[in-house]
C-alpha positions as CSV (number, residue, x, y, z in Angstrom):
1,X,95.2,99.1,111.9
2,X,92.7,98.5,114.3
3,X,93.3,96.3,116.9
4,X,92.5,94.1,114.1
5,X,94.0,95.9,111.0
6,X,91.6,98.5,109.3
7,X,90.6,95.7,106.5
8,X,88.7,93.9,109.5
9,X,86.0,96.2,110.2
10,X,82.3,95.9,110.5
11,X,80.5,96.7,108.0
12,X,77.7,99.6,108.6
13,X,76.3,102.6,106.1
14,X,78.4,105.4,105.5
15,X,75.4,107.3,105.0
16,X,73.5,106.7,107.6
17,X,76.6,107.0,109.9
18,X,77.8,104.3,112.2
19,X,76.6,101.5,114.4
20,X,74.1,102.8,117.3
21,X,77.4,102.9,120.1
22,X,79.7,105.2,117.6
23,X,78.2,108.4,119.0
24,X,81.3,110.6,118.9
25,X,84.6,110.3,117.1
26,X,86.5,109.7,119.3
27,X,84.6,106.2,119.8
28,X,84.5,105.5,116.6
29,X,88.1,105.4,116.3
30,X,88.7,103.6,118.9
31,X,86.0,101.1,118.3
32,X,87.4,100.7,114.7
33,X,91.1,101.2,114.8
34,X,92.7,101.3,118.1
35,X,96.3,102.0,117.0
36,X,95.7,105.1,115.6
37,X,93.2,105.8,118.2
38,X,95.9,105.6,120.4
39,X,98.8,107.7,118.2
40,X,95.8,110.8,118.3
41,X,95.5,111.2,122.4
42,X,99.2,112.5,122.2
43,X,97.8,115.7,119.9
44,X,96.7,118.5,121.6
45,X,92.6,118.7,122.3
46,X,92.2,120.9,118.9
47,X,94.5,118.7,116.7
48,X,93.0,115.6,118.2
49,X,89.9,116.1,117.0
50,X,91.0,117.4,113.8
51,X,92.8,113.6,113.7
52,X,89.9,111.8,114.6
53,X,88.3,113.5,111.7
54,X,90.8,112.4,109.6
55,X,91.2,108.5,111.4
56,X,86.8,108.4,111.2
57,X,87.4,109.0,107.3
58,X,89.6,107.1,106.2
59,X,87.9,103.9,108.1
60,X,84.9,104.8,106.4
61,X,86.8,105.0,102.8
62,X,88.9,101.4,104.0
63,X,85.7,99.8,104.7
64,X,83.5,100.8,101.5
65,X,84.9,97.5,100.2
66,X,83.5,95.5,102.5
67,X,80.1,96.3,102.7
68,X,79.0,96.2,98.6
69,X,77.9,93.1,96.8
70,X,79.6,94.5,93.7
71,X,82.3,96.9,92.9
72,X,79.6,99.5,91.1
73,X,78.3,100.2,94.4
74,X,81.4,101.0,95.8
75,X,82.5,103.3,93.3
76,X,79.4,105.3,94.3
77,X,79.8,105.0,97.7
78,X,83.5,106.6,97.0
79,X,82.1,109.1,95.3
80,X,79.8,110.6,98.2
81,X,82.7,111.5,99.5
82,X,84.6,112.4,96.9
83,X,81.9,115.0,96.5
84,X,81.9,116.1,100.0
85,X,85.3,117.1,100.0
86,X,84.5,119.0,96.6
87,X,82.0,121.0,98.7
88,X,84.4,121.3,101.6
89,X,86.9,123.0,99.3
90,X,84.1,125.2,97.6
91,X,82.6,126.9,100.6
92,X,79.8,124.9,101.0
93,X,77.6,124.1,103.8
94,X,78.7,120.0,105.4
95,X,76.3,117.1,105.0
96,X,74.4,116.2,108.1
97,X,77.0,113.1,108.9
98,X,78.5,112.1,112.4
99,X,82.4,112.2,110.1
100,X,81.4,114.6,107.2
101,X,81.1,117.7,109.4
102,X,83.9,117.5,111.4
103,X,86.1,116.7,108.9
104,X,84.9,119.4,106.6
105,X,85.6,121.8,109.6
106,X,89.5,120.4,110.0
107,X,89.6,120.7,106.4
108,X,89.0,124.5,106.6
109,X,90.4,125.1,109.9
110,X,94.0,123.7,109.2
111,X,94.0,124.2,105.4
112,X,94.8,120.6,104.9
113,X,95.7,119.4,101.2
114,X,93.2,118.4,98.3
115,X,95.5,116.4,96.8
116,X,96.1,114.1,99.7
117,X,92.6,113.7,100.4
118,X,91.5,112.7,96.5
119,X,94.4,110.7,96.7
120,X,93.3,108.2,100.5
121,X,89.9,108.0,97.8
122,X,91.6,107.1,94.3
123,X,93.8,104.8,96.2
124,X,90.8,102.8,98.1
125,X,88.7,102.2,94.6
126,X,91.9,99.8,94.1
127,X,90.7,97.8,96.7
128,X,87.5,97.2,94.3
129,X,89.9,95.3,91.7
130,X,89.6,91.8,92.7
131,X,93.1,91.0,91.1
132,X,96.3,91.6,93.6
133,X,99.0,94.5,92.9
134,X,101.0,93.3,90.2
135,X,104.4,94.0,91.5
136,X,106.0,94.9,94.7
137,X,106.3,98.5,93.8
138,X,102.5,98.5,92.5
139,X,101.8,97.6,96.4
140,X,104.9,100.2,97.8
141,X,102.5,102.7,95.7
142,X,99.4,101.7,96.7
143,X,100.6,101.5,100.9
144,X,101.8,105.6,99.9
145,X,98.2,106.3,98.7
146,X,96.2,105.2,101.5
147,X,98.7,105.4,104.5
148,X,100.9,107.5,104.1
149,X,98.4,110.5,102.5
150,X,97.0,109.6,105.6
151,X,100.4,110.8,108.1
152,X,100.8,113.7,105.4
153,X,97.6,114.5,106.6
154,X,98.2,113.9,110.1
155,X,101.4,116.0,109.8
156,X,99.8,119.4,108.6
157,X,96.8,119.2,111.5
158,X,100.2,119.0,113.6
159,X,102.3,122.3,111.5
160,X,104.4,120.0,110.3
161,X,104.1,120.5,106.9
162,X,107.5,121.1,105.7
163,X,109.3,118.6,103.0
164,X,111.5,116.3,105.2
165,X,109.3,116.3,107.5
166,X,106.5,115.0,105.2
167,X,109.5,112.4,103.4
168,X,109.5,111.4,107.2
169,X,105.5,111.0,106.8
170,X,105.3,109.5,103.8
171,X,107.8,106.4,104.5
172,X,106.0,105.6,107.8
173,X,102.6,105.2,106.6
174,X,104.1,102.6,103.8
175,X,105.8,100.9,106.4
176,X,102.9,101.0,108.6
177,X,100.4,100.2,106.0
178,X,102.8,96.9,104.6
179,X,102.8,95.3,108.0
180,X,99.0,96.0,108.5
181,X,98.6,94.3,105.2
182,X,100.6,91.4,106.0
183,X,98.8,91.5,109.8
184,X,95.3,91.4,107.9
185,X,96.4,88.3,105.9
186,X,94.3,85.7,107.9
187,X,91.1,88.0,107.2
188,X,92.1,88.6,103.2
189,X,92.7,84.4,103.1
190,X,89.1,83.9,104.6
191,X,87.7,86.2,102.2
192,X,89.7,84.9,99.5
193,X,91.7,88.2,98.5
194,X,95.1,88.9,98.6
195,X,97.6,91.5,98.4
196,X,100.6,88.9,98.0
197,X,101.9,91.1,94.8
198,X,101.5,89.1,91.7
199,X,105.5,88.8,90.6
200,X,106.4,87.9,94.7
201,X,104.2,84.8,94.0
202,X,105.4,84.0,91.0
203,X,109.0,84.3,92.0
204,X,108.4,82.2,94.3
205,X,105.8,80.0,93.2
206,X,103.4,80.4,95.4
207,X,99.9,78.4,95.0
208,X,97.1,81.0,96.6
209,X,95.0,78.2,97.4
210,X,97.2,77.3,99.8
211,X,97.4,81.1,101.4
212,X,93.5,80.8,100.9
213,X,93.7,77.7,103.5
214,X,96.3,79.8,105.3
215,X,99.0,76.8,105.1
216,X,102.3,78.7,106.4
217,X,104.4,77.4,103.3
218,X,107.6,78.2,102.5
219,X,106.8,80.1,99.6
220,X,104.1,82.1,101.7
221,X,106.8,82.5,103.9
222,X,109.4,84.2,101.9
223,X,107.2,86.4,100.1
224,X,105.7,87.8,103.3
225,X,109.7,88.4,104.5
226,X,109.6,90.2,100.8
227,X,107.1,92.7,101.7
228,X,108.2,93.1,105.6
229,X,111.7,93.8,104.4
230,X,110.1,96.8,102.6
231,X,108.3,97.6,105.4
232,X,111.3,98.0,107.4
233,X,113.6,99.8,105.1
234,X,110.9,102.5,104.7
235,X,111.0,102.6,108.8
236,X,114.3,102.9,108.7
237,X,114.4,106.0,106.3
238,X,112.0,107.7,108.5
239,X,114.2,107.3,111.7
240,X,117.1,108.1,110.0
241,X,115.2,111.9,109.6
242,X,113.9,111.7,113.0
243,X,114.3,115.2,113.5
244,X,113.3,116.8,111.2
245,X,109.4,115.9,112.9
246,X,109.3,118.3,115.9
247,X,108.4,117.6,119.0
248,X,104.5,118.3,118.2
249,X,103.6,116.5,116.1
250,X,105.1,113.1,117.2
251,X,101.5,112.0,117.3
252,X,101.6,112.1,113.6
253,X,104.1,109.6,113.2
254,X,103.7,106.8,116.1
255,X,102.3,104.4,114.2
256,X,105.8,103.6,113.1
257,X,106.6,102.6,116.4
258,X,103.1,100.1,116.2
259,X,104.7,98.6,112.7
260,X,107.9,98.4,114.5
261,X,106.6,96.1,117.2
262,X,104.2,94.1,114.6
263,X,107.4,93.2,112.4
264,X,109.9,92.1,115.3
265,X,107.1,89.8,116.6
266,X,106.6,88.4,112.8
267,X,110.4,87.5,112.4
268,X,110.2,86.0,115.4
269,X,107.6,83.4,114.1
270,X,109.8,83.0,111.2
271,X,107.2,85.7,108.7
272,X,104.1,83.1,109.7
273,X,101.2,85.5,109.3
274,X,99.0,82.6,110.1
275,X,100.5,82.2,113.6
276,X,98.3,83.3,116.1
277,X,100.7,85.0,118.4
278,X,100.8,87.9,116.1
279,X,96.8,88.5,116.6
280,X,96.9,88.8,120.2
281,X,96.8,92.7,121.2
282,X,99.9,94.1,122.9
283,X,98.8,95.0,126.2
284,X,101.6,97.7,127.2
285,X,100.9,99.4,123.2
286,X,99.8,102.0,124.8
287,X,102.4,102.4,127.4
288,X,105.3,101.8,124.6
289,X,103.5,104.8,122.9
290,X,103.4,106.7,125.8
291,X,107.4,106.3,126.2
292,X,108.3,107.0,122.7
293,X,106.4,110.5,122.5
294,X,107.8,111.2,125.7
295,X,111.6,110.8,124.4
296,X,110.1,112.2,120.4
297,X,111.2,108.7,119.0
298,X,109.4,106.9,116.9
């Protein structure tokens, strides 16, 4: 999430870079998604960069979406980068691009997965199918594809690369991607798309064009609690392996804490995602942050 979730960003060209005040990484990310922005100054300098590699690519590959008029174009757009991580694996010189080169050079220099980094792109052409996930699980999956490929990631710039620690990994970025989803709900009922998975709304027969007028029913209500229940559970899987994350790569794995926050604050408005309370920044994030890696909690 940015400090608007990731699905908010502003559309510019992926190939001709980024908007005119996006002249490092670093302000890239924290331009376009403050939260993880955040997570990445508790890295050491080598790893951080190697993160806001990673964090630069995978807004680019979240925003593809929003900047076609059709979903052809996207598919193409996808598969520029699709094919610079084919030449990053095969030796080749990077393209000239502001986030190709840098990642290409933390692809090589901490031998991070293939798999995980087809996967953040397969998983974002979804976002290109105007229909929503057709079952809670179809979304669980989709939240492991972009998200949590994305801590995987995270945790082998950081050496932690070992199994719990990626189980650890993997059930954050779900949790943390289902609450962003359900924190980019006002944007996805402007734009008249929704995540709400297809049985949820059934169950609970929910009419979308009242989620498209963001009306706070019942219904909406329940099947947000649905998806935030998830959310949690996964959270709580991770923290029950707390340690097996060491100490170094806590950075990793913050964003849990983020979710965490986002979640309490949404019970607290009864699982409203309309309510504006929940769009206001947290103004001590960065302290909260700042605690938890101290004490290696997340």
């Amino acid at each position: 999430m940015t400090g608007l979730p990731i699905h908010e960003t502003r559309p510019q060209s992926p190939r001709s870079g980024t908007a005119a005040d996006d002249t490092s990484l670093p302000a890239l990310v924290r331009r376009h998604d403050r939260d993880r922005f955040q997570t990445a100054l508790f890295a050491g300098p080598r790893e951080g960069e190697a993160l806001f590699a990673l964090y630069a690519f995978n807004y680019e590959i979240a925003r593809v979406r929003e900047v076609v008029s059709e979903p052809m174009l996207g598919h193409i757009r996808l598969q520029w980068w699709r094919d610079l991580i084919a030449q990053a694996f095969a030796g080749e010189p990077p393209r000239h691009h502001l986030v190709a080169e840098p990642l290409t050079a933390a692809i090589r220099e901490f031998g991070l997965s293939r798999e995980h980094l087809d996967k953040l792109i397969d998983t974002r052409e979804r976002d290109l199918d105007p229909e929503p996930p057709a079952s809670l699980a179809a979304l669980e999956d989709y939240a492991e594809g972009s998200s949590g490929a994305l801590v995987l990631l995270a945790l082998e710039v950081l050496g932690a690369g070992q199994p719990d620690a990626q189980a650890v990994g993997r059930a954050v970025g779900i949790g943390y991607a289902l609450a962003g989803l359900i924190r980019a709900m006002p944007f996805h009922a402007a734009a008249k798309r929704s995540y709400i998975p297809a049985d949820l709304a059934l169950r609970f027969e929910l009419d979308l064009r009242d989620y498209e007028a963001r009306r706070a029913t019942p219904a909406l209500r329940a099947a947000v609690s649905e998806i935030a229940a998830v959310a949690r559970r996964q959270l709580g899987s991770a923290r029950a392996l707390r340690g097996a994350v060491p100490r170094a790569a806590i950075a990793a794995v913050l964003p849990a804490r983020i979710a965490g926050r986002f979640l309490h604050r949404l019970e607290r408005v009864g699982c409203d995602p309309f309510d504006r309370k929940l769009a206001l920044p947290d103004p001590l994030q960065s302290w909260r942050l700042a605690a938890a890696a101290l004490l290696g909690r997340f």
